[in-house]
N, C-alpha and C positions, 0 to 999 in steps of 0.2 A: 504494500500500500504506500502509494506517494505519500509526503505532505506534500497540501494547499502552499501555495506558490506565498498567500497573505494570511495574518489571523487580523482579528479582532480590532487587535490595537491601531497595527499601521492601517487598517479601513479609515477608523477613528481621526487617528492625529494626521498621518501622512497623504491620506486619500482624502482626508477631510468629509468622509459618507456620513451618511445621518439617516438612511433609508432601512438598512437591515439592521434587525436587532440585535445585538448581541450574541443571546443566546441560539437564533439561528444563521451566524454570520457561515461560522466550520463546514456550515452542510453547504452553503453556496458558494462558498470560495474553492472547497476540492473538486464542485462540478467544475466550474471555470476554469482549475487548473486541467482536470482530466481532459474541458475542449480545451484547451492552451497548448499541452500535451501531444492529442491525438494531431490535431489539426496543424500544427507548428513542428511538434518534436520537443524536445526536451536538453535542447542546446543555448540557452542564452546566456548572453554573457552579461548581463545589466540587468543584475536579481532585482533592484529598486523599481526598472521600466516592468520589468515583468507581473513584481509584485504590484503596481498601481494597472495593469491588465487584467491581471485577477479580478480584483477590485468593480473594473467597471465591468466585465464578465459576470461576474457575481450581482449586481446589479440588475443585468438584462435575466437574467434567470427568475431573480428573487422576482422583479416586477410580470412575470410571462405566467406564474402561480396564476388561475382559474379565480381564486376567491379576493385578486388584484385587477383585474379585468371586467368586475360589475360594471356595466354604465348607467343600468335601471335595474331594479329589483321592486315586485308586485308584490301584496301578502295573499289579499285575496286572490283565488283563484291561480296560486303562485306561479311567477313567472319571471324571469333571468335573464337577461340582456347581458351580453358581453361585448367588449369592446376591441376594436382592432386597431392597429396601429397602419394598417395595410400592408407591413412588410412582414415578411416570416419571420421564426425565432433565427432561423440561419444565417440571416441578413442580420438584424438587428447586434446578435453574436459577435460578426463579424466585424461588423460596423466598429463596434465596442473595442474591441481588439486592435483593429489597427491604429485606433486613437491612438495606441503608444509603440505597440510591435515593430513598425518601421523605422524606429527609432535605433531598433537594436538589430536591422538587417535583415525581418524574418518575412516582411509581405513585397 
């Protein structure tokens, strides 16, 4: 098992995040690293650029959660509206990723 590329704290101080909570920062940060990983490899040399990819990976993850995507919600008669961003997670992923990745040589 890897470790996540980020914990907790540099989200906090170094990423300056406000979005995940704590307690479930770990589970969205080793997804992000695991696509950081698959999709990239696992060669960088700029643990800092990496570690603030994590970050905004962990991000598009945390926010792509089903019970973050209401845009309406009915009681009566219940009924669930979700919302799209229009772009896929793969996109958005990616998006996310290169914000820093090309920094360090990888897109």
């Amino acid at each position: 098992m890897s470790m996540a590329y980020a914990d907790a704290e540099f989200y906090k101080s170094d990423f300056c995040g406000k979005l995940i909570p704590d307690e479930d920062f770990d589970y969205y940060a080793q997804r992000a690293t695991d696509y950081l990983i698959t999709r990239y490899g696992n060669n960088a040399s700029d643990a800092y650029t990496l570690s603030k990819a994590c970050c905004a990976v962990a991000e598009v993850y945390y926010k792509a959660e089903p019970e973050r995507n209401i845009s309406s919600e009915k009681v009566g008669d219940y009924s669930v509206t979700y919302s799209s961003s229009g772009d896929s997670l793969s996109s958005r992923l990616a998006d996310a990723a290169s914000a820093y990745l090309p920094q360090v040589g990888w897109c």
